[in-house]
C-alpha positions in Angstrom: -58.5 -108.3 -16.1 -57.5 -105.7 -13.1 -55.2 -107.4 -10.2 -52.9 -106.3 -7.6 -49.5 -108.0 -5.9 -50.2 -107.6 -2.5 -46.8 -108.3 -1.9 -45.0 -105.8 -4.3 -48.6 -103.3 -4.1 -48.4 -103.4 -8.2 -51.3 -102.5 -10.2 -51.5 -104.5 -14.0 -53.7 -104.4 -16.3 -53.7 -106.1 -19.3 -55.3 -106.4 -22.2 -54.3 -108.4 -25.3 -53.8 -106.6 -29.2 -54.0 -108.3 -32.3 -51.9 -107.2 -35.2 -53.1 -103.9 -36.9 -55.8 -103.5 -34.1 -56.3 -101.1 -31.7 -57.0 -102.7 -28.2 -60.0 -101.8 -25.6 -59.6 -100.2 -22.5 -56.6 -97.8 -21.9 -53.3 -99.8 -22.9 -52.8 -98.7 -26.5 -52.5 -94.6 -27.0 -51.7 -93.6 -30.9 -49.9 -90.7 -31.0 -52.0 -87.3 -31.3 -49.2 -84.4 -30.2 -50.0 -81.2 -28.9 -51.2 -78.9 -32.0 -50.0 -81.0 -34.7 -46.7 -79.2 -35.8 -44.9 -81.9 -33.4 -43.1 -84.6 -36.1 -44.5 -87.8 -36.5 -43.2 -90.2 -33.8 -45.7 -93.3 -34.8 -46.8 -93.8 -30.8 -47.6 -91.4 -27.6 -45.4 -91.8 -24.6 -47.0 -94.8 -23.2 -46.7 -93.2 -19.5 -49.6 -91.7 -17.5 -49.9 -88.4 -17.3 -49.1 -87.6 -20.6 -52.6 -86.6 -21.1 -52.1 -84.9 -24.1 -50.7 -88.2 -25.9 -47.8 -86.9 -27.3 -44.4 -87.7 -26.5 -43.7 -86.3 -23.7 -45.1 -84.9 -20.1 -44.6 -81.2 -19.6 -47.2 -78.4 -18.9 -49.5 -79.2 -21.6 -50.5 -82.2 -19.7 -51.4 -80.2 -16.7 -53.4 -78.1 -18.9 -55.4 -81.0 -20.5 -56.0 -82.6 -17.0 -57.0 -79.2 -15.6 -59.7 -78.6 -18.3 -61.2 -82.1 -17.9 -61.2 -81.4 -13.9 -63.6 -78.1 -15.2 -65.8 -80.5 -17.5 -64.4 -77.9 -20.7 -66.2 -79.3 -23.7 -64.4 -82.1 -25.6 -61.8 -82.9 -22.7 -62.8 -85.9 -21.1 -61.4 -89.0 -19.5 -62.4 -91.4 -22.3 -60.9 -89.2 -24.6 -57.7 -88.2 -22.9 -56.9 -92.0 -21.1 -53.4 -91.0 -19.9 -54.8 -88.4 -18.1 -55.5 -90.5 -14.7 -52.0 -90.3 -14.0 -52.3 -92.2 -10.5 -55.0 -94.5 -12.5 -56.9 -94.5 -9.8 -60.5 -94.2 -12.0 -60.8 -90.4 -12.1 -58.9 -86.9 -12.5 -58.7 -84.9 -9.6 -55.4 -82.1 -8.8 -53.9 -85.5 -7.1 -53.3 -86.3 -11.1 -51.8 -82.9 -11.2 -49.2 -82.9 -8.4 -48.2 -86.0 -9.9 -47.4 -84.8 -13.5 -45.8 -81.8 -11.8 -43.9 -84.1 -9.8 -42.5 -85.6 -13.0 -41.8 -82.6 -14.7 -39.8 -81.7 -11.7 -37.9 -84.7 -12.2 -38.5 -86.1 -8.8 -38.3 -89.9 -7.9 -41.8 -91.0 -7.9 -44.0 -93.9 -8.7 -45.2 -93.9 -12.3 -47.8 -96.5 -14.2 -46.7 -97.7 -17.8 -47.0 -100.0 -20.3 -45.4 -103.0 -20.7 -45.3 -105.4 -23.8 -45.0 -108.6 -24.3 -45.0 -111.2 -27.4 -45.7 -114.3 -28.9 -43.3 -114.6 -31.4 -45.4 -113.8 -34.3 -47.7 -110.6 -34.4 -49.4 -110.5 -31.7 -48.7 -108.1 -29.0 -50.1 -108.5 -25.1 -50.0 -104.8 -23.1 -49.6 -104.9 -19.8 -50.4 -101.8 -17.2 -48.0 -101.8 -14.3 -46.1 -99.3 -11.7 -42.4 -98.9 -11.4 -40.1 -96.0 -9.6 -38.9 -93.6 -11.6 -36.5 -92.5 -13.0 -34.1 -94.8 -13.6 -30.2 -94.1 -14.0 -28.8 -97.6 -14.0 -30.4 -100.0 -15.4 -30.5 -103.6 -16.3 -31.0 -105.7 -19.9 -31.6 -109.7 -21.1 -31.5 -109.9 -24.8 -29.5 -107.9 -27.2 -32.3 -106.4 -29.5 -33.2 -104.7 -26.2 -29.8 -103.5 -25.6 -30.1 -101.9 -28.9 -32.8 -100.0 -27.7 -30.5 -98.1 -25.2 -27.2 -98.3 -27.6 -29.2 -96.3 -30.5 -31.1 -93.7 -27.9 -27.4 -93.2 -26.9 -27.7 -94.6 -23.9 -25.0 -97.0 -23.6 -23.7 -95.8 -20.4 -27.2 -96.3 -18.2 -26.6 -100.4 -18.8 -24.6 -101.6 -16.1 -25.9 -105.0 -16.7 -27.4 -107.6 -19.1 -27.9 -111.2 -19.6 -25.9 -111.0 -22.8 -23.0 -108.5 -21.3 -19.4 -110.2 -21.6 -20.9 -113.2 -24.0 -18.6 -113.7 -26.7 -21.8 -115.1 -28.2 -23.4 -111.7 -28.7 -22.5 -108.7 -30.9 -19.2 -107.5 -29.4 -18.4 -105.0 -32.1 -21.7 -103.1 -31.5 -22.1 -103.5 -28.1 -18.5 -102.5 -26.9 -19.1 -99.6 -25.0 -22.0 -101.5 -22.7 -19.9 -105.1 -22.6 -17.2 -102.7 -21.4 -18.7 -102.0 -18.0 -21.7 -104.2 -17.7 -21.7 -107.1 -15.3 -23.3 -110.2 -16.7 -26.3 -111.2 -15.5 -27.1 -115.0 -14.6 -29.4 -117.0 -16.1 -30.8 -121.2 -15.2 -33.2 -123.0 -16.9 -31.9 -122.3 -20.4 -31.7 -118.9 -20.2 -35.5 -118.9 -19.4 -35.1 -117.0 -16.0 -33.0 -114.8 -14.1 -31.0 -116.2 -11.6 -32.0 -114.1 -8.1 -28.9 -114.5 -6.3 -26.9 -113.0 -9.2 -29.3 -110.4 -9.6 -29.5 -109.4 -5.8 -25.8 -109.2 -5.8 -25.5 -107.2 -8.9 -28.3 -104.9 -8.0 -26.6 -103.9 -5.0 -22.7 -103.7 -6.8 -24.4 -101.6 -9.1 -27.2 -99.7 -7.3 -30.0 -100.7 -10.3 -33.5 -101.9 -9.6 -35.1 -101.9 -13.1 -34.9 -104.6 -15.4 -35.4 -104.4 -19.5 -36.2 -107.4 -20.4 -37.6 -108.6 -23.9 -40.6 -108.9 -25.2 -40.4 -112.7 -25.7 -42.2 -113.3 -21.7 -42.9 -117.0 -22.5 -38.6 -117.8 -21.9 -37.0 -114.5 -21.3 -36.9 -113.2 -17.3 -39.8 -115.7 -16.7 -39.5 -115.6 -12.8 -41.3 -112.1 -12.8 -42.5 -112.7 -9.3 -39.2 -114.0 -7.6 -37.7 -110.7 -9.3 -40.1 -108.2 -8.3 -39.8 -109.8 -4.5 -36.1 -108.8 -4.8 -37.4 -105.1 -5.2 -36.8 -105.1 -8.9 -39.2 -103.6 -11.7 -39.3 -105.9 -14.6 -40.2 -103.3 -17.9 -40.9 -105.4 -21.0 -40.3 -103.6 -24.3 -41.6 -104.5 -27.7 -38.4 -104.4 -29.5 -38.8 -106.7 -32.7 -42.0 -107.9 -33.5 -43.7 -106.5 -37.1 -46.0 -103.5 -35.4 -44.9 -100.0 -35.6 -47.0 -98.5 -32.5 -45.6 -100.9 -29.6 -41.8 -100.8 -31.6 -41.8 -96.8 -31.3 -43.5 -96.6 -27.8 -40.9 -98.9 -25.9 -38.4 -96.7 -28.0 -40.1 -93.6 -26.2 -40.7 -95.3 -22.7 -37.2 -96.6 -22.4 -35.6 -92.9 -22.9 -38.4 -91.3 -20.7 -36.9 -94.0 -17.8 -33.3 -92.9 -18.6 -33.6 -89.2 -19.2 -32.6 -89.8 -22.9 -36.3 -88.9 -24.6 -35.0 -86.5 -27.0 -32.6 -88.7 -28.2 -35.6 -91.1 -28.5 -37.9 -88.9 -30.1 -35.6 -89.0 -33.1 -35.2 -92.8 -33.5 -38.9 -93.2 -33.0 -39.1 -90.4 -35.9 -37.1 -92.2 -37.9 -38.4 -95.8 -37.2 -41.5 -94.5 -38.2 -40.6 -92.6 -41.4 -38.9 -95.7 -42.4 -41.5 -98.1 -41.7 -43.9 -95.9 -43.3 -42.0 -95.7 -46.7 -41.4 -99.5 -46.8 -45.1 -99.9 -46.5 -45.6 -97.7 -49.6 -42.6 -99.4 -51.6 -44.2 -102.5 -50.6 -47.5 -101.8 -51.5 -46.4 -100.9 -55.5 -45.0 -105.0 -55.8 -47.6 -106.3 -58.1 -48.6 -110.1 -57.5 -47.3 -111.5 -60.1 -43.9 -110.2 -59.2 -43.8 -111.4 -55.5 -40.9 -113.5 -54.7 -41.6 -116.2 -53.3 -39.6 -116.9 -50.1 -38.9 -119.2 -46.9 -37.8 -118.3 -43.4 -34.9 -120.5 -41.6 -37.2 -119.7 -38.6 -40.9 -120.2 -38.2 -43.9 -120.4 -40.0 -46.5 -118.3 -41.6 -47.1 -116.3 -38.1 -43.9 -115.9 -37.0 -42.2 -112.5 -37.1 -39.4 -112.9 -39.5 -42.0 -114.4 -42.3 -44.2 -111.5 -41.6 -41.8 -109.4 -41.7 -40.8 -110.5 -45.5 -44.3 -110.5 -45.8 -44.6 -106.7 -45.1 -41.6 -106.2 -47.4 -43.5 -107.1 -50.5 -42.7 -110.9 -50.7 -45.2 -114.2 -51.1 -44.2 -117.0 -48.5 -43.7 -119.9 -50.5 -44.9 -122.4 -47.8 -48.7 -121.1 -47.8 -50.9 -123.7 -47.3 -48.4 -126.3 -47.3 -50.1 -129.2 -44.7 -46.9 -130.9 -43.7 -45.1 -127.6 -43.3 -43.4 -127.8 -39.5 -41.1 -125.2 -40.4 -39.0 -124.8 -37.6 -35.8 -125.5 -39.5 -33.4 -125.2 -36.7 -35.3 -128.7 -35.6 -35.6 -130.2 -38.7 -32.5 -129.3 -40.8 -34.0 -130.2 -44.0 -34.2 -126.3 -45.8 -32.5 -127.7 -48.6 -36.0 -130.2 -49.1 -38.1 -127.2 -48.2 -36.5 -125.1 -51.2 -36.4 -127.8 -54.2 -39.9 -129.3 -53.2 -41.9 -125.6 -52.8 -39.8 -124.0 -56.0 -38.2 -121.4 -53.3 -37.1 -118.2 -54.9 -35.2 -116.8 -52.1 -33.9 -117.9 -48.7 -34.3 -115.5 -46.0 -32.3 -116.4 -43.3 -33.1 -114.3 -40.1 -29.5 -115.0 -38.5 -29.4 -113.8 -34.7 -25.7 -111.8 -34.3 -24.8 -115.2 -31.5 -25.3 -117.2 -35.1 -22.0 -116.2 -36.2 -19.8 -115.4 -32.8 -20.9 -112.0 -32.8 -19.4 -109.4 -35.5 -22.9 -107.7 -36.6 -21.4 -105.0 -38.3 -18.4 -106.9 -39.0 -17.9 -108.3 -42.7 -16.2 -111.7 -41.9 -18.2 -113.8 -42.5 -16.6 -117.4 -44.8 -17.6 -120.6 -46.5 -17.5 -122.5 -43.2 -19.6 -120.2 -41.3 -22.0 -119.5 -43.7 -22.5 -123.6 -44.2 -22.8 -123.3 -40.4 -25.8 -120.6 -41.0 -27.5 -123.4 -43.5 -27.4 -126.4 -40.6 -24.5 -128.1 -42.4 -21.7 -127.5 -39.2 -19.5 -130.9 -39.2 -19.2 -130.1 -35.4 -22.8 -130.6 -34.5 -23.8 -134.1 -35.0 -27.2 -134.8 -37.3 -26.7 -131.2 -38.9 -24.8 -132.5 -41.9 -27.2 -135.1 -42.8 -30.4 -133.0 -43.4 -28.0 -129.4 -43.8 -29.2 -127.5 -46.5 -28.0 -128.5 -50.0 -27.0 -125.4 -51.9 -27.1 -127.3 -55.5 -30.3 -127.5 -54.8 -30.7 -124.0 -55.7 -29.1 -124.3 -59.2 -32.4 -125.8 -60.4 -33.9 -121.8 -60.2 -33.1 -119.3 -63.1 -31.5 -116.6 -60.5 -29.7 -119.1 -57.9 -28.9 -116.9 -55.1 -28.9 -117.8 -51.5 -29.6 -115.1 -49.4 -27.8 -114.0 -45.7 -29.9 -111.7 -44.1 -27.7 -111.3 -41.2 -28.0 -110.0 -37.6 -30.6 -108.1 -35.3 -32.0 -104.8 -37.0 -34.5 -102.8 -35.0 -38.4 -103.7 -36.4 -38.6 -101.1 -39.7 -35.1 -101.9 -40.8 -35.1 -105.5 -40.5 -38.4 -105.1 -42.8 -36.6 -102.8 -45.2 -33.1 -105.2 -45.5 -35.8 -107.9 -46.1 -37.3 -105.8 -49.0 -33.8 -104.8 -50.1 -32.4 -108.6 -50.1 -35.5 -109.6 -52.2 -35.8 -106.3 -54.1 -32.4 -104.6 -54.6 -34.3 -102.3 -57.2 -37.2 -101.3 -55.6 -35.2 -100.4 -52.2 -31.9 -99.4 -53.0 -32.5 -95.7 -52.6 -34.5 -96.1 -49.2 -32.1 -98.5 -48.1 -29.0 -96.5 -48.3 -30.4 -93.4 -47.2 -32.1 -94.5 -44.3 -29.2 -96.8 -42.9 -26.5 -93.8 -43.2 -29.6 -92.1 -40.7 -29.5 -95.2 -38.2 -25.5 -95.6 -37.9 -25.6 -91.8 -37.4 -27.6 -92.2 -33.7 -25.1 -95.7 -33.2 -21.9 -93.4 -32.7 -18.5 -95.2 -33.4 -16.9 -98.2 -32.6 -14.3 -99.1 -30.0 -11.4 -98.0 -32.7 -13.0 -94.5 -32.6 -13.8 -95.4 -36.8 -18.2 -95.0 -38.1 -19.6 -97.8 -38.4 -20.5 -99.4 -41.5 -23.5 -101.0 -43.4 -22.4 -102.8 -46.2 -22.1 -105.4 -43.4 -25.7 -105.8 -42.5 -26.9 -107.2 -46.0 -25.4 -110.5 -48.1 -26.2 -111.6 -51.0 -24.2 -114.9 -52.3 -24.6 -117.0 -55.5 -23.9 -120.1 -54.9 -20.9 -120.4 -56.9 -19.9 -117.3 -55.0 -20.0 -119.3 -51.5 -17.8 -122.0 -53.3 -15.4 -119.2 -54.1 -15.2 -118.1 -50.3 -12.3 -118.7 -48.4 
């Protein structure tokens, strides 16, 4: 489905991708690189005119446009998609004075992706035109302001729906809360309140917006944006794919000027996800905890994530399974009537005030975690009831705390379920990630040990 905003002249195309497939038309571009000594970034540069899908646009593209303009054997459009850089049907020099254009790091018009998701594992990829490049730019949702924090590209946010929200992770996010304005929301947080937005893109001279991939409530008023001369840029920043997770990582730096920078996290997101898939793979059945979200069902992201990390979800099959336990504050039910090995809860950083990488978390926030907060009404009554754990041989309850990019929230699953199996892996690829996250606002590295807990339950009684 082609069609064009007559008001904002932007082209979309968009075409829908199921988990593990890849999707028709010209959306979804695996990485191929230029002679295959390039390292393995899991994803081309979802921009076109990188004809040569690797993950970047430099001379090599003009050369692969130039030999499919001489019809040289094995170069053609079908094979090279990104190669119709003005995607106007057909590769002509006009595709070649816009590459060049790029590489001369002049402000032109370029066509991307976009993604979008439902929630689960299903990924929607979108086609559209925004000016490039982008020097300030703008952010709703945190996961996608870890995007630009781990690229090191802190500085380029000069706003976010989440900026100055003692809700969100200040102790990661310092350096952008320091100088971002916030950004207004209504409905819930669904859309993006224009009258803030025109104001703060003209304080802060900014006309692209990075919103998440969550399009059915996050920056929903696409329309009333783009009137206000914004682009709206979608990035896939959480859900359980590795090709969409690695390519926003790429498309945001290529927007910012910070693609080396992303070239190594995509690297490393990959390598990562790769070797969980291995460990994962070697978890006999038999052996399989068997686990439960506190969010979602058997398609949502954080139970396919477990999934991916080796574990059985103990709700399978179950007909009366609603599982959306932030509605129905029974997990405590859910665990003693399904034999539950292991609670994964996936706890967003706002869960706990903030602190991600911050190890402060006690008894009465953690019960908080569980649905049993005195403070809420009707959360005590169903909360979670921890004895209800003592009935199973191990007893633990796990924490698996705060927003990870996509193969490390997979791996900390694997790790919380199977300290064994992904100790090694864990350690070692962690130390790699708080490497490209720089230090915190005390000038001190930042730390791991708080991104994983683990908590008997007589250990929870213990806590302060």
């Amino acid at each position: 489905m082609i069609y064009m905003d007559p008001s904002q002249t932007k082209i979309i195309a968009i075409v829908c991708v199921a988990v593990l497939a890849v999707g028709a038309g010209a959306a979804v571009f695996l990485y191929m690189g230029s002679d295959g000594s390039d390292p393995d970034y899991g994803a081309a540069l979802p921009v076109y005119g990188n004809a040569d899908l690797d993950a970047d646009i430099d001379s090599d593209d003009l050369d692969v446009i130039q030999k499919i303009i001489d019809q040289k054997e094995g170069y053609t459009l079908a094979k090279y998609g990104l190669a119709d850089a003005n995607r106007d049907g057909k590769v002509t020099a006009d595709d070649k004075t816009l590459v060049q254009n790029i590489i001369d790091k002049k402000e032109v018009t370029i066509f991307h992706n976009s993604y979008a998701n439902d929630g689960g594992d299903k990924v929607t990829i979108s086609v559209v035109s925004s000016k490039w490049p982008a020097t300030n730019v703008m952010t709703t949702y945190n996961s996608t302001e870890f995007i630009f924090k781990v690229i090191g590209a802190s500085a380029n946010v000069v706003a976010g729906t989440d900026a100055k929200s003692t809700g969100q992770d200040l102790a990661l996010y310092w350096d952008i809360y320091a100088n971002a304005s916030a950004l207004a929301t209504t409905d819930w947080g669904m859309n993006i309140d224009l009258d803030n937005l025109s104001t703060v893109m003209e304080a802060k001279k900014t006309r692209t917006l990075f919103a998440s991939g969550y399009s059915a409530y996050d920056a929903t008023n696409v329309d009333g944006i783009e009137a206000l001369g914004c682009d709206v840029i979608r990035l896939c920043e959480s859900v359980p794919l590795l090709e969409p997770t690695v390519a926003s990582i790429l498309l945001a730096g290529f927007f910012v000027d910070k693609l080396d920078n992303a070239k190594d996290v995509a690297e490393l997101y990959t390598k990562v996800y790769n070797k969980t898939m291995t460990l994962a793979g070697k978890i006999a059945d038999a052996d399989k905890v068997k686990f439960m979200c506190g969010l979602g069902g058997e398609n949502n992201q954080h139970t396919v994530k477990c999934v991916k990390a080796g574990g059985a979800f103990a709700l399978t099959g179950a007909t009366d399974a609603v599982i959306d336990m932030y509605g129905s504050y029974e997990v405590g039910d859910w665990i003693y009537k399904y034999k539950v090995d292991c609670f994964l809860e996936p706890v967003w950083s706002n869960a706990n005030n903030g602190h991600f990488f911050d190890k402060t978390l006690n008894k009465a926030n953690i019960l908080k975690i569980f649905g049993d907060d005195p403070d809420i009404d009707g959360w005590g009554t169903h909360g979670l009831n921890i004895e209800n754990m003592q009935v199973y041989k191990d007893g633990h309850v796990y924490v698996v705390y705060g927003d990870l990019p996509m193969s490390f929230d997979i791996l900390l699953r694997g790790y919380t379920m199977y300290p064994d199996v992904y100790k090694s892996l864990y350690n070692d690829s962690m130390e790699e990630l708080l490497e490209h996250l720089g230090k915190n606002k005390d000038g001190k590295e930042f730390s791991s040990l708080g991104l994983k807990f683990v908590y008997s339950i007589e250990e929870i009684k213990a806590l302060p």
